[in-house]
VOGU-3710 file (C-alpha; in Angstrom, 3 decimals, decimal comma):
1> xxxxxxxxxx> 28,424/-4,853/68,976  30,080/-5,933/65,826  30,692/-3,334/63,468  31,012/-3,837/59,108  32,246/-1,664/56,653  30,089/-0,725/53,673  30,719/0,185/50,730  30,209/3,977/49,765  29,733/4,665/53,579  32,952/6,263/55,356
11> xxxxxxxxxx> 32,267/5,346/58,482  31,721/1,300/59,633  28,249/0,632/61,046  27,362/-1,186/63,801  25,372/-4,071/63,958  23,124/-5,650/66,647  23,762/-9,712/67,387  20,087/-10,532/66,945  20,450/-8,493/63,401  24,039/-9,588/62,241
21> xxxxxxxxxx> 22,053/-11,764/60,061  19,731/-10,418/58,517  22,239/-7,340/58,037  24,757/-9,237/55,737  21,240/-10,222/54,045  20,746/-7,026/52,841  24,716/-6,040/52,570  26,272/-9,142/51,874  30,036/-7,434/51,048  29,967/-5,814/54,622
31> xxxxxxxxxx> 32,896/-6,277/55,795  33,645/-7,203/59,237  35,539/-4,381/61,156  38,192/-5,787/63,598  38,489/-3,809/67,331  41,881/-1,638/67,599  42,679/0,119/70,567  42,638/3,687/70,299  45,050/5,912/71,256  43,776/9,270/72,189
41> xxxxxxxxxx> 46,264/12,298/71,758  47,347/14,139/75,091  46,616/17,685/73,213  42,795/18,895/73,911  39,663/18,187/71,410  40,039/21,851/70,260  43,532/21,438/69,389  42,794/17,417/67,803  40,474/16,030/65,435  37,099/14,576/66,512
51> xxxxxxxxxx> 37,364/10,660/67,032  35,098/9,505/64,136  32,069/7,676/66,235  30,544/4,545/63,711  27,189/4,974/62,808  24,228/2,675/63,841  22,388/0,034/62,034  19,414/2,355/61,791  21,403/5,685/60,390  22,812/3,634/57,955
61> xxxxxxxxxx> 19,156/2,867/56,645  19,032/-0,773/57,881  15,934/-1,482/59,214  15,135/-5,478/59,552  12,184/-6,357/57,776  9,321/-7,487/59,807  8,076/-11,340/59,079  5,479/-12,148/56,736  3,233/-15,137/57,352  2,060/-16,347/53,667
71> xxxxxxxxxx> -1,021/-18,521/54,107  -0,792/-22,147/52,313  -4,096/-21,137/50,223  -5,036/-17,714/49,456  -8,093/-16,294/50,367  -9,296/-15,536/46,932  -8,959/-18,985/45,907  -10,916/-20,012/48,856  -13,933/-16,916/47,979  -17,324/-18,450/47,069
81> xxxxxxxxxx> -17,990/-17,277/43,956  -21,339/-16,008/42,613  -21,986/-18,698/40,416  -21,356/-21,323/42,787  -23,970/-19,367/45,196  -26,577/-20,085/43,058  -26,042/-23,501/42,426  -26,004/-23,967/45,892  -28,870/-25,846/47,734  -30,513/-24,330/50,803
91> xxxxxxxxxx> -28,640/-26,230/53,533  -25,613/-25,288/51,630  -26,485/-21,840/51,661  -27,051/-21,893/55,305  -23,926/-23,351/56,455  -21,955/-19,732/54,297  -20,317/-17,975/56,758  -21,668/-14,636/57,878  -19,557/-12,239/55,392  -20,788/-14,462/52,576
101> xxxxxxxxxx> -24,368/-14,514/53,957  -23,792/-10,714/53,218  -21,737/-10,338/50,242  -22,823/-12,892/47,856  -27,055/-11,864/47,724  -26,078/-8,165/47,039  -23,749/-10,032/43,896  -26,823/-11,405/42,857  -29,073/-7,695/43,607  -26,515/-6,309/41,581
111> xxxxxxxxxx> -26,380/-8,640/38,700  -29,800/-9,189/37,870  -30,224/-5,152/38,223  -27,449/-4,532/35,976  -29,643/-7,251/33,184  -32,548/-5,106/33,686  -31,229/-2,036/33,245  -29,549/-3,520/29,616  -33,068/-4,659/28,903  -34,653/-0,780/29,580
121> xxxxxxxxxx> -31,791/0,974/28,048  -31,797/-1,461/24,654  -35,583/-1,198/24,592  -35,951/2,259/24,695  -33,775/2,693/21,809  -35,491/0,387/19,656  -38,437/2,452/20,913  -36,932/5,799/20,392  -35,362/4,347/16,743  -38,938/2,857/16,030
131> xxxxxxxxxx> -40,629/6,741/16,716  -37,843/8,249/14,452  -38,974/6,429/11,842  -42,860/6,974/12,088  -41,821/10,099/11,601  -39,286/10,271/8,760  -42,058/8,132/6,810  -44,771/11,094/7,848  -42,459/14,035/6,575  -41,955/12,479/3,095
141> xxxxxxxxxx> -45,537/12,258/2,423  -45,714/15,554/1,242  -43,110/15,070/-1,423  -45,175/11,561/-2,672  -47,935/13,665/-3,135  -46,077/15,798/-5,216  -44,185/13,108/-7,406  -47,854/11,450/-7,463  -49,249/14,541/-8,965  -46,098/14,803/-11,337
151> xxxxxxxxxx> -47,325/11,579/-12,885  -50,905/12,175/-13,034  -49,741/15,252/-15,138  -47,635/13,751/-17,574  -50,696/11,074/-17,759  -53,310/13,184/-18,651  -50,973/15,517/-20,858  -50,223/12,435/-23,512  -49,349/13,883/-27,197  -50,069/17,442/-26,143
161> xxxxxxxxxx> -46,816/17,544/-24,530  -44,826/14,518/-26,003  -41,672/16,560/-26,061  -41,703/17,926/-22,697  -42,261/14,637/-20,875  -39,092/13,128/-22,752  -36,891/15,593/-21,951  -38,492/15,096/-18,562  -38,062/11,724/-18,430  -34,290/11,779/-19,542
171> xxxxxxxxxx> -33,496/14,081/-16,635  -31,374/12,366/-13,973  -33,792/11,446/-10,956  -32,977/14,223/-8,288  -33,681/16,970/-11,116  -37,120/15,149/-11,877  -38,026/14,828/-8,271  -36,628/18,698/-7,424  -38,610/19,771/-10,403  -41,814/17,679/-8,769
181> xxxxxxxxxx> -41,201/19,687/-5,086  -40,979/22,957/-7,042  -44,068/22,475/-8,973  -45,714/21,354/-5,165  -44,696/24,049/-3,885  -46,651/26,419/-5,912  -50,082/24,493/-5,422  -50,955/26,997/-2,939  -50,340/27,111/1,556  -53,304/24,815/1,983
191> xxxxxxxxxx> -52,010/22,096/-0,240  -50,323/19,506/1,778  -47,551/19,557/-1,207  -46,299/22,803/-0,584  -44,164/21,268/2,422  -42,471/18,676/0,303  -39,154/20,325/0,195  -39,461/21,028/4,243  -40,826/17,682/4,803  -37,891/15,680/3,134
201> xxxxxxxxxx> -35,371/18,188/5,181  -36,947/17,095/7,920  -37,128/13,491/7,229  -33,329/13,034/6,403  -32,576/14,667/9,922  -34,946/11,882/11,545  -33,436/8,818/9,453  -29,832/9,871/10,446  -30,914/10,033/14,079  -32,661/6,522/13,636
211> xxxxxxxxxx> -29,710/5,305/12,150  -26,877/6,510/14,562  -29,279/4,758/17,567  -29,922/1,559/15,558  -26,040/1,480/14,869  -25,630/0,869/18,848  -28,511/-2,219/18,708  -26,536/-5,138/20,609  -25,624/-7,761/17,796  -26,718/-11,138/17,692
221> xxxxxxxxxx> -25,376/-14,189/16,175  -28,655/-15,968/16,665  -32,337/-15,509/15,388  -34,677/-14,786/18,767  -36,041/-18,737/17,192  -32,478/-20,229/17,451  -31,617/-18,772/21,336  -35,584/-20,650/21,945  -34,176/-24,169/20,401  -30,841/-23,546/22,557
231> xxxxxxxxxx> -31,991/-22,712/25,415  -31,123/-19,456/25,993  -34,816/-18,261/27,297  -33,692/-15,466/29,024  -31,769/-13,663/25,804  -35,098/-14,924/23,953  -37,588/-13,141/25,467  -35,224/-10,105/26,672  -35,096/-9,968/22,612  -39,141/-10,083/22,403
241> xxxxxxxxxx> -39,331/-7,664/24,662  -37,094/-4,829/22,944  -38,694/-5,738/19,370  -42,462/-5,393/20,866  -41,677/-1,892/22,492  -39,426/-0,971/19,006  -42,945/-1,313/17,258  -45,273/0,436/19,868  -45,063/4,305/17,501  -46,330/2,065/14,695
251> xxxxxxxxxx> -48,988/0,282/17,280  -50,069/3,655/18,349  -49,861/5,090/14,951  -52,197/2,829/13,356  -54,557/3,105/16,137  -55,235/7,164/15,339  -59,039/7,511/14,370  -60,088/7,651/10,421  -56,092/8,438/9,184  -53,768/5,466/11,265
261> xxxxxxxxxx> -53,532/2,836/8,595  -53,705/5,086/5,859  -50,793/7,329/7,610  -48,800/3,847/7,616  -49,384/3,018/4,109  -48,771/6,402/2,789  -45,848/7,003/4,926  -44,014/3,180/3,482  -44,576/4,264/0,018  -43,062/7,609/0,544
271> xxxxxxxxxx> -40,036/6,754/2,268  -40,181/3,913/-0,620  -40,001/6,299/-3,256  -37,362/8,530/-1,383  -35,178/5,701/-1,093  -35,705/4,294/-5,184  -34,870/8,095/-6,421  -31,647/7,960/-4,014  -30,976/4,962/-6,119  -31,339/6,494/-9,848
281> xxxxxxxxxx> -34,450/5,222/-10,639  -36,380/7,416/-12,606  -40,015/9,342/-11,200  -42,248/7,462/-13,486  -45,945/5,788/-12,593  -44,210/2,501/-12,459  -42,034/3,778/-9,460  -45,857/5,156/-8,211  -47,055/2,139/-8,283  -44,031/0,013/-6,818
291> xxxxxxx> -44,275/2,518/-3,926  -47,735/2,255/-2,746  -47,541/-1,265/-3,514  -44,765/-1,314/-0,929  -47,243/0,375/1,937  -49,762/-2,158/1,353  -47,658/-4,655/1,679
//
């Protein structure tokens, strides 16, 4: 067998005919060893140094790479995908092969599970977001009731107590409204204003929770109206769907014997007036009467 010097190896290597080739592949500045005779010394191995033996192909770390056979297409590009599957007639569906007899339906198992569950998980925020705020709206009526009766006061008091009510009324709105909860709170345990303070505690916690699920709401660029004129029915009444179950705790609400619509109104004019006093606006009857007018309408 030939043999070829490498480069950083001491000793030549030697090379098999069938792998001479693909060899000076890998080490193309082997260089070709030419045979010299040997003479061996007379004196004994003990008393001589070792003939240095070459190494192999395979101690060298040459190993010849085994053929690859690279198809002229490759299967992925040959893969029926999903959506061509369902565009597919039924004879063309019949003449798949077996593997995409298999694969391809559990695609489609998959896909329209994975829609449904988006549907479910989307609708029961907007139903979980629609129950937060039921009940925000029901804590702050206890503090409406107690701004309400603020204003009746300063109604019925007139000239008696000019000067009072104008300092009152040049108060920032926070001070007026913490000045209403105070005075509510002292009407007594089985006065529904004595848990104004509580009740808007309690109502902040509930908006903030509404707001942080209503902040993951999937975004549309479309009204539901505009994906009906385009076509896209299946985003349309996925959309429906959510916003009907979002408005079940109001459904339900208003369907509680002798207080459900009342509850509603009384619970928009609250959150109403929360939201105008967060604003500056000042605890007056006209605020009153913007409020309920708000949970009428």
């Amino acid at each position: 067998m030939p043999k070829y010097k490498i480069e950083n190896y001491t000793n030549p290597v030697e090379v098999a005919e069938k792998d001479v080739e693909s060899f000076l592949k890998k080490y193309p500045d082997a260089v070709l060893v030419k045979e010299q005779p040997v003479d061996f010394p007379t004196s004994t191995v003990e008393d001589a140094d070792a003939v240095q033996q070459p190494m192999t192909a395979s101690q060298a770390g040459f190993t010849e790479s085994p053929s690859v056979d690279t198809p002229s297409e490759s299967q992925e590009d040959n893969k029926i995908t999903l959506e061509q599957f369902k565009s597919m007639s039924a004879d063309e569906k019949k003449a798949l092969s077996y593997s995409d007899k298999q694969r391809l339906p559990r695609e489609l198992y998959k896909e329209k599970n994975n829609i449904l569950d988006e549907i479910e998980s989307e609708a029961f925020k907007k139903f979980k977001s629609g129950a937060l705020r039921v009940g925000s709206n029901l804590a702050q009526i206890p503090a409406f009731i107690n701004r309400l009766k603020m204003t009746t006061l300063m109604g019925i008091a007139g000239s008696a107590f000019e000067e009072d009510i104008e300092k009152f009324k040049n108060l920032d709105s926070k001070t007026q409204d913490a000045i209403a909860q105070t005075l509510g709170a002292f009407s007594g345990t089985a006065d529904i204003g004595s848990a104004g303070v509580k009740g808007l505690e309690a109502a902040e916690n509930l908006k903030s929770e509404a707001k942080k699920i209503e902040e993951t709401f999937t975004k549309y660029e479309n009204t539901i109206g505009q994906d009906f004129i385009e076509g896209n029915i299946s985003q349309a009444v996925s959309r429906t769907f959510n916003e009907v179950i979002g408005t079940i705790p109001s459904i339900v609400q208003a369907f509680v014997p002798y207080v459900g619509i009342s509850s509603i109104v009384a619970g928009s004019a609250a959150d109403y007036s929360t939201e105008a006093l967060a604003e500056g606006k000042k605890l007056d009857a006209a605020n009153i009467v913007a409020a309920t007018a708000t949970g009428f309408f």
